[in-house]
Z-matrix of the N, CA and C atoms (Angstrom, degrees):
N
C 1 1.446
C 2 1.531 1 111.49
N 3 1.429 2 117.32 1 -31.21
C 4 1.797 3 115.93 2 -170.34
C 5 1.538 4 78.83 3 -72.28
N 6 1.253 5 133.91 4 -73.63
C 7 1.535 6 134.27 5 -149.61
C 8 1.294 7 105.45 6 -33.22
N 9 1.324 8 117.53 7 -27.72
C 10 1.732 9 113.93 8 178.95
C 11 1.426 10 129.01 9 -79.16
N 12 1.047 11 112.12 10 -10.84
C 13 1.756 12 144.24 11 -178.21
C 14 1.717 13 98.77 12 -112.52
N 15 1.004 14 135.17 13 -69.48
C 16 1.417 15 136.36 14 168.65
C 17 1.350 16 111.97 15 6.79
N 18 1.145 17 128.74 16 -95.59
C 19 1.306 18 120.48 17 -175.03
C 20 1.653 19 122.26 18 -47.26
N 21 0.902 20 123.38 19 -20.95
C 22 1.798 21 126.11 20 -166.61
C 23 1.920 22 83.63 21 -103.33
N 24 1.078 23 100.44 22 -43.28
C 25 2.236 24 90.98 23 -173.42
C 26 1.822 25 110.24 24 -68.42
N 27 1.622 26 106.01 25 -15.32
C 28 1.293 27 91.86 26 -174.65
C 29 1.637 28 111.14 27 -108.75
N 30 1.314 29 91.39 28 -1.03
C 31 1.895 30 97.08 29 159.49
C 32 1.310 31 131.80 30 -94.48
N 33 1.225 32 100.98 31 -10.44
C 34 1.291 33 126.94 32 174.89
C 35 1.256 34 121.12 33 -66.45
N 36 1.807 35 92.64 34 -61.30
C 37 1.715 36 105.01 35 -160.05
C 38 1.540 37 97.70 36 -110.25
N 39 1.740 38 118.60 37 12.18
C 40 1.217 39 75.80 38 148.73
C 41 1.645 40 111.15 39 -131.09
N 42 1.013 41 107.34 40 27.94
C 43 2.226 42 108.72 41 133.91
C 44 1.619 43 113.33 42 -54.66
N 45 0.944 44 92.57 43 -37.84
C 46 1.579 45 108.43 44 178.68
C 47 1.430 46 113.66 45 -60.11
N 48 1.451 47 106.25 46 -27.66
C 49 1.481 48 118.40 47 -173.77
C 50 1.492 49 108.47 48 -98.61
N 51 1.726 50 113.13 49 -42.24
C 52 0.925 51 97.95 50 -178.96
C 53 2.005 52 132.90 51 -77.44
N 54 1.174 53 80.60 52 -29.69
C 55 1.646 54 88.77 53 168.21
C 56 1.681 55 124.49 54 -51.44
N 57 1.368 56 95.13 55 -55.03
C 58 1.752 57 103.81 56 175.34
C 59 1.514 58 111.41 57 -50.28
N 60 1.547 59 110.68 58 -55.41
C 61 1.372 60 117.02 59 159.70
C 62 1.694 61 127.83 60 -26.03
N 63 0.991 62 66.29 61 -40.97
C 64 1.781 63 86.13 62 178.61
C 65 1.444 64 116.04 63 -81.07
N 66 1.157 65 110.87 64 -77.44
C 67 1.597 66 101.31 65 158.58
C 68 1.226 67 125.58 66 -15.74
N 69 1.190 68 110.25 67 -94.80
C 70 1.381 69 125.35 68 178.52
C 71 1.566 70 108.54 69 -39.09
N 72 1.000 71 122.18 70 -14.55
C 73 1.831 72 122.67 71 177.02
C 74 1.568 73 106.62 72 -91.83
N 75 1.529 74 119.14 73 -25.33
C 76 1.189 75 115.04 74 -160.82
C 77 1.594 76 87.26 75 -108.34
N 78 1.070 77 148.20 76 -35.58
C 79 1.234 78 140.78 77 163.64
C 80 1.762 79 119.76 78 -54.65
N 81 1.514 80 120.24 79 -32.48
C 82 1.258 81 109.19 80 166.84
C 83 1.329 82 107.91 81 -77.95
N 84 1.509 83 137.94 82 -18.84
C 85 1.094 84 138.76 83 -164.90
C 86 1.504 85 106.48 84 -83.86
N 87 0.923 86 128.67 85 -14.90
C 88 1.575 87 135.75 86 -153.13
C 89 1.454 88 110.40 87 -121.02
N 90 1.929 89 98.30 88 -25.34
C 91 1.778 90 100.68 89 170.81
C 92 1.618 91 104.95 90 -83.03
N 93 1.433 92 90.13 91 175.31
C 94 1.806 93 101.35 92 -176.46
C 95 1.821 94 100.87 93 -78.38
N 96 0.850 95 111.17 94 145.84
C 97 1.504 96 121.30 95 148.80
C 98 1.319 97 128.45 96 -17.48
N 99 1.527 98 124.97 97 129.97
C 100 1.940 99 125.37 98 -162.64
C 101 1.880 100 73.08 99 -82.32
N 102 1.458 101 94.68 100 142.52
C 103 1.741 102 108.45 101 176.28
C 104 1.549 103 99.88 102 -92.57
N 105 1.755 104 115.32 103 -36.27
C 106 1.451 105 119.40 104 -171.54
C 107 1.343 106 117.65 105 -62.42
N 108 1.331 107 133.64 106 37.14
C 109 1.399 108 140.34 107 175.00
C 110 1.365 109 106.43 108 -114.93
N 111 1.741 110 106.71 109 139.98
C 112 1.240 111 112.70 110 164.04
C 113 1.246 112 144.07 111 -91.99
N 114 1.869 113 95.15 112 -59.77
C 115 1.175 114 112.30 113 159.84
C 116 1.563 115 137.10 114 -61.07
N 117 1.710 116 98.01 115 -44.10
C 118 1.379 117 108.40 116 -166.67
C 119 1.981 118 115.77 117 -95.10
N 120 1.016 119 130.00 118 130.14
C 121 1.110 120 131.25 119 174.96
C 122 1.612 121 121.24 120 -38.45
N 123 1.060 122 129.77 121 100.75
C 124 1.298 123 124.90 122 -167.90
C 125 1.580 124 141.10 123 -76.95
N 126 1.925 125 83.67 124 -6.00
C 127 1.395 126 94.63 125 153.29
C 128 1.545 127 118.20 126 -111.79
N 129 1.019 128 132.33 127 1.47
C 130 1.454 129 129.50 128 158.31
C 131 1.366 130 98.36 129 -57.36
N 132 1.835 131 115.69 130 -57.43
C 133 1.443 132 123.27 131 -163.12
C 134 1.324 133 89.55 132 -54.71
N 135 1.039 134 153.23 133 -127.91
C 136 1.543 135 165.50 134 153.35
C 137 1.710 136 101.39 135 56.14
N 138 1.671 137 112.57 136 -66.42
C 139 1.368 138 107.76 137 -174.46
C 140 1.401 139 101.26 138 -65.90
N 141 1.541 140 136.68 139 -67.34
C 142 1.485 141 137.91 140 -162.70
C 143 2.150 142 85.76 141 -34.27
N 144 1.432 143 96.20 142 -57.75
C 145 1.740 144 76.02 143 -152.03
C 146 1.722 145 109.34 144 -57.09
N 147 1.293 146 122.67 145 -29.26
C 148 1.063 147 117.31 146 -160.70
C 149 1.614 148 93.22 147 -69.25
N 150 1.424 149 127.64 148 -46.27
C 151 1.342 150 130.31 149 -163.66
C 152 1.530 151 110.86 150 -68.26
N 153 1.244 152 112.97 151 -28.33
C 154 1.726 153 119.15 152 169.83
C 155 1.926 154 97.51 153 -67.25
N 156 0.982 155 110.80 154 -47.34
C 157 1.604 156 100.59 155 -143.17
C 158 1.747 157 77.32 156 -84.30
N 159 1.593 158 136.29 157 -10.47
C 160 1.194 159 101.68 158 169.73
C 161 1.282 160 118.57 159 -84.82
N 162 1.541 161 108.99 160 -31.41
C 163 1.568 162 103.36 161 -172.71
C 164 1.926 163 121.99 162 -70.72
N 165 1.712 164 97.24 163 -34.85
C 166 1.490 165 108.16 164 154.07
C 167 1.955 166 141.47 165 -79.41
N 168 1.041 167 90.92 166 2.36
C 169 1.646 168 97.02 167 169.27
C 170 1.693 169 90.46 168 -142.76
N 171 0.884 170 154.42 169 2.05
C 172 1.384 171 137.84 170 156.13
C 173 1.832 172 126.03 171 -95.74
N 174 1.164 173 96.53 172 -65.11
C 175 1.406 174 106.75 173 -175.25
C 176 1.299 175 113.87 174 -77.37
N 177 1.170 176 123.36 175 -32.02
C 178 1.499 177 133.20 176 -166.59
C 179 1.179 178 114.21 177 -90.44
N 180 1.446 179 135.32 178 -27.85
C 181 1.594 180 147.50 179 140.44
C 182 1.452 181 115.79 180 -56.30
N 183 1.435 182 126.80 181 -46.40
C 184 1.837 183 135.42 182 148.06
C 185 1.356 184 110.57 183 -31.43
N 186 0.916 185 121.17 184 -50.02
C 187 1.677 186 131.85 185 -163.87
C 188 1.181 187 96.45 186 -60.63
N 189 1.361 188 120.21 187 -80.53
C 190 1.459 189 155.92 188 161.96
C 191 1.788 190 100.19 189 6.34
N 192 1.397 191 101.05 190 -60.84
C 193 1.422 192 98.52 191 171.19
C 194 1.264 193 155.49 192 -30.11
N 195 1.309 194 100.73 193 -56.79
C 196 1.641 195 138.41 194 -178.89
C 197 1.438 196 98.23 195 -66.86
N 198 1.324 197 131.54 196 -2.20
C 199 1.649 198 125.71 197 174.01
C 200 1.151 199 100.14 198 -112.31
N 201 1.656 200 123.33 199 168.42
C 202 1.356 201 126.63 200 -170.26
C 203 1.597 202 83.92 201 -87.73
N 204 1.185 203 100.10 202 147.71
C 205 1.741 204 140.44 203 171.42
C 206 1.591 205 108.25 204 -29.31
N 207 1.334 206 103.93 205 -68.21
C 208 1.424 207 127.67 206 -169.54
C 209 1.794 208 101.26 207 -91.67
N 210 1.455 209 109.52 208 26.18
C 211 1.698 210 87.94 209 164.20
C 212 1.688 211 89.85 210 -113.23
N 213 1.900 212 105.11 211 -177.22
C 214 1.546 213 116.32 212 142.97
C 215 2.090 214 94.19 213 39.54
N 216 1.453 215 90.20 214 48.02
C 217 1.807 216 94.81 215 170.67
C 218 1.134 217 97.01 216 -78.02
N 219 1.390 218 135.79 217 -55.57
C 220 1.946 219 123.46 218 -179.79
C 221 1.325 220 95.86 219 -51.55
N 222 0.892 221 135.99 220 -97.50
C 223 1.484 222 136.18 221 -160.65
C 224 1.784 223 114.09 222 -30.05
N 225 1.037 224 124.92 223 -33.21
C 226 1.386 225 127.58 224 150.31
C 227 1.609 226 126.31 225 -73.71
N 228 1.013 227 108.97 226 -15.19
C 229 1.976 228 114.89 227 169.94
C 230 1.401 229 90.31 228 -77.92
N 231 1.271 230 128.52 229 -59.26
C 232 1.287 231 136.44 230 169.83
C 233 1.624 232 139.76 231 -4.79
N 234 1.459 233 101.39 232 -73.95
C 235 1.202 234 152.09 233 139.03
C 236 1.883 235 123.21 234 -23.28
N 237 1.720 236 95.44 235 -70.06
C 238 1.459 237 114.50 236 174.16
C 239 1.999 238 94.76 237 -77.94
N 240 1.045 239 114.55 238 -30.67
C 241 1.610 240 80.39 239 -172.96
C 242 1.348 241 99.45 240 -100.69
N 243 1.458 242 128.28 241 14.47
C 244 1.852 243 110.19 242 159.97
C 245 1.432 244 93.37 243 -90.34
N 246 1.441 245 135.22 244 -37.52
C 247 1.597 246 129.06 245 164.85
C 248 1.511 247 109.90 246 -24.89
N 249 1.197 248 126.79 247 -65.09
C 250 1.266 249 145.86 248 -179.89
C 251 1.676 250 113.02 249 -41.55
N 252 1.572 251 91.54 250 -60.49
C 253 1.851 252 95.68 251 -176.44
C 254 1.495 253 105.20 252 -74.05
N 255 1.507 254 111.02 253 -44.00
C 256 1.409 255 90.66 254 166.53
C 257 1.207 256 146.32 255 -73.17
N 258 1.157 257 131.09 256 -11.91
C 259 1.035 258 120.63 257 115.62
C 260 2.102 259 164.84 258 -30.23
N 261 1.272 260 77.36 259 -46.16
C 262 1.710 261 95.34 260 152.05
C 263 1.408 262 119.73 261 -44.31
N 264 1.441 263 109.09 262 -48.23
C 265 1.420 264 126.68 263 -154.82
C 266 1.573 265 109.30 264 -60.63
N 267 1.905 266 94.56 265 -29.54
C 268 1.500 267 106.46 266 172.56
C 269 1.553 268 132.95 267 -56.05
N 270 1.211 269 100.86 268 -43.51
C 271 1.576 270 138.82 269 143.11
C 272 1.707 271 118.05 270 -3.32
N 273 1.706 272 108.43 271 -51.78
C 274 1.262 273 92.17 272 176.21
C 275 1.560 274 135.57 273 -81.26
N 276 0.917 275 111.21 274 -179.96
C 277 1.715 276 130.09 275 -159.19
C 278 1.699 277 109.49 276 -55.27
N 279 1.615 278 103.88 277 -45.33
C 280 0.966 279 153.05 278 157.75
C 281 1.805 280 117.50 279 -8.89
N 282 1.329 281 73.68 280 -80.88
C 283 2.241 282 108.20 281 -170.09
C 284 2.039 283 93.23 282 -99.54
N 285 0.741 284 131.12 283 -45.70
C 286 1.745 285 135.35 284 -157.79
C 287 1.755 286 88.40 285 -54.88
N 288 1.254 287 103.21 286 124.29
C 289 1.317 288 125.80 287 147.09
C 290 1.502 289 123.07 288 -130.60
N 291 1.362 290 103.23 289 151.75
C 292 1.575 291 106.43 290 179.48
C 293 1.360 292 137.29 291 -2.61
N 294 1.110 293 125.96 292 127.36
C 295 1.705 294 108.86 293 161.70
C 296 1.782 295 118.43 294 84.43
N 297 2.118 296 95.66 295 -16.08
C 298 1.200 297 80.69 296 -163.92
C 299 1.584 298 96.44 297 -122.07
N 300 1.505 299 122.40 298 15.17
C 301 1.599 300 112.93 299 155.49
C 302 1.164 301 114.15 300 -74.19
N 303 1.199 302 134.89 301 -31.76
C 304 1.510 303 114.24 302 160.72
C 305 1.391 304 145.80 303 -41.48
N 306 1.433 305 112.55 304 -48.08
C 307 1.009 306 136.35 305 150.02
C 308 1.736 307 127.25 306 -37.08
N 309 1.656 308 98.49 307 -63.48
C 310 0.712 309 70.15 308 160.42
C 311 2.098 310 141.02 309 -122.55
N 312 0.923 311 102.43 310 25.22
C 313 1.545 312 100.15 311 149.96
C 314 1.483 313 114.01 312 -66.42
N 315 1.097 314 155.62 313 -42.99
C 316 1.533 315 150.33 314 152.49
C 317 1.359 316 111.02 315 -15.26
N 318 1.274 317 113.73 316 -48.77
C 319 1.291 318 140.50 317 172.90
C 320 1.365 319 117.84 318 -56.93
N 321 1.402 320 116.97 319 -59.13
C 322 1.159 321 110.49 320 161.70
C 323 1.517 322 145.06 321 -59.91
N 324 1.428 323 70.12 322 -42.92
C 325 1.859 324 92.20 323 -173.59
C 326 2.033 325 108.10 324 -61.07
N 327 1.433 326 116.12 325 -37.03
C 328 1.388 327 139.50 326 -172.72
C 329 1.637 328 97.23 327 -79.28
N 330 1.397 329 139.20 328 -41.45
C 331 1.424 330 151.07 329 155.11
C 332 1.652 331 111.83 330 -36.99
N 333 1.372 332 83.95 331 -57.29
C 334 1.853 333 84.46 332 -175.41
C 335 1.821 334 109.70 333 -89.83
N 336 0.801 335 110.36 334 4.11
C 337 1.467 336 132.46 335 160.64
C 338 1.800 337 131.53 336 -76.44
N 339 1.440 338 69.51 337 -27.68
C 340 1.658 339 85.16 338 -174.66
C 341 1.727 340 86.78 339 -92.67
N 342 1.509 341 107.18 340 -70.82
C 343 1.508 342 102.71 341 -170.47
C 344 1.125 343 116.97 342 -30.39
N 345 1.444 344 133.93 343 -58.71
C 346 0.870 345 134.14 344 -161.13
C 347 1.944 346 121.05 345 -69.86
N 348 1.739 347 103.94 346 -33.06
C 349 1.014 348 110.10 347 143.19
C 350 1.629 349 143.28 348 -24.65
N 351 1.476 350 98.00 349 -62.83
C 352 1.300 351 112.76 350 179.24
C 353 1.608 352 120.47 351 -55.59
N 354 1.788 353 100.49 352 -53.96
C 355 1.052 354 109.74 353 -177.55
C 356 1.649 355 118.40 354 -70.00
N 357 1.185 356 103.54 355 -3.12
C 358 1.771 357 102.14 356 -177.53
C 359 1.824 358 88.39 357 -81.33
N 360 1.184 359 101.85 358 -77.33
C 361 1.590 360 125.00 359 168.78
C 362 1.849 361 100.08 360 -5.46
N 363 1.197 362 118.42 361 -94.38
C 364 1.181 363 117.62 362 166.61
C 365 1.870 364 121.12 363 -26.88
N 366 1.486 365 107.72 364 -47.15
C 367 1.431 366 83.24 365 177.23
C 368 1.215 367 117.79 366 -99.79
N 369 1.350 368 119.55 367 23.88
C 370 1.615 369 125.71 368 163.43
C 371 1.534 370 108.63 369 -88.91
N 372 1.595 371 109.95 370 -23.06
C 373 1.295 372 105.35 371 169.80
C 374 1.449 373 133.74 372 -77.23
N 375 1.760 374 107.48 373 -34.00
C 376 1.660 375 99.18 374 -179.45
C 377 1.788 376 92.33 375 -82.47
N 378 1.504 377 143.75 376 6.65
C 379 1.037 378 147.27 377 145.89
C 380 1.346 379 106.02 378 -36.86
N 381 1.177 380 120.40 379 -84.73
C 382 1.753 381 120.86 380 178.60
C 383 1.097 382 134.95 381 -68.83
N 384 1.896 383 106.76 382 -5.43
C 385 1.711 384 110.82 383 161.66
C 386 1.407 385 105.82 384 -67.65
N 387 1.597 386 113.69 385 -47.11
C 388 1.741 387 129.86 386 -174.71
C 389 1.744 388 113.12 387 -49.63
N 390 1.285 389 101.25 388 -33.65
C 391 1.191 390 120.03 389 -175.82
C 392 1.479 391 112.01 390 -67.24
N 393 1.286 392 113.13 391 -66.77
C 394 1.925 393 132.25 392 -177.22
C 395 1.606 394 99.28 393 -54.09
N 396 1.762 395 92.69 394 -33.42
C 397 1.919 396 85.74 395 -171.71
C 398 1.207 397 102.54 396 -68.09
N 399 1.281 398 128.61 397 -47.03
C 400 1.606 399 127.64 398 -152.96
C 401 1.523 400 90.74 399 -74.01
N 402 1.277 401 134.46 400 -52.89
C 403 1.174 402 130.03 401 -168.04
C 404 1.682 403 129.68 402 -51.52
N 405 1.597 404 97.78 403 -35.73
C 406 1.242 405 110.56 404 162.05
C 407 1.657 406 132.60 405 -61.30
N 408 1.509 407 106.82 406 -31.88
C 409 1.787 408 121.18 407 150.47
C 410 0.863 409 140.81 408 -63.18
């Protein structure tokens, strides 16, 4: 039943992904620097995260697109759940400024949505290869 929805939910939701991604990248990018760090440089910290959460919740869910829906479903669960963690990463106490946990939990929550998607998807599929095979014996 997902396989029939599949293609339209994963173009959908993950615009859905990439935008929030976005947000939430351009809002940490645009605030000042966490001062409460000791060790670590707090504007290195600041750029690395913004540059992860674009290339892993932006581009790397974009990509994703340009292939048909129903191919390389592991490799897209894959994909959507480093979207997910990278994203998370935004999450801490740390990096979170205003306006932009919303964002991005949407993000997450729509990431692990997808993964989990995929991976059902995929095993509904070698489901009906298993199926045609036995039938043919």
């Amino acid at each position: 039943m997902i396989t029939h929805f599949y293609p339209a939910a994963v173009r959908i939701i993950t615009c859905v992904v990439a935008v929030c991604s976005a947000v939430s990248a351009t809002l940490l990018g645009t605030a000042p620097p966490p001062e409460s760090l000791k060790v670590l440089d707090p504007v290195d910290l600041r750029t690395t995260a913004v540059v992860l959460t674009m290339a892993l919740g932006v581009v790397a869910p974009v990509t994703l697109l340009i292939a048909d829906p129903l191919r390389c479903l592991l490799l897209k669960a894959g994909v959507f759940a480093a979207s997910g963690f990278g994203n998370a990463m935004m999450l801490s106490p740390l990096l979170v400024v205003p306006f932009q946990e919303t964002s991005t939990m949407i993000a997450v929550i729509c990431s692990l949505t997808l993964t989990i998607g995929s991976i059902i998807t995929y095993m509904e599929s070698v489901e009906r290869k298993n199926a045609r095979r036995r039938a043919t014996t």
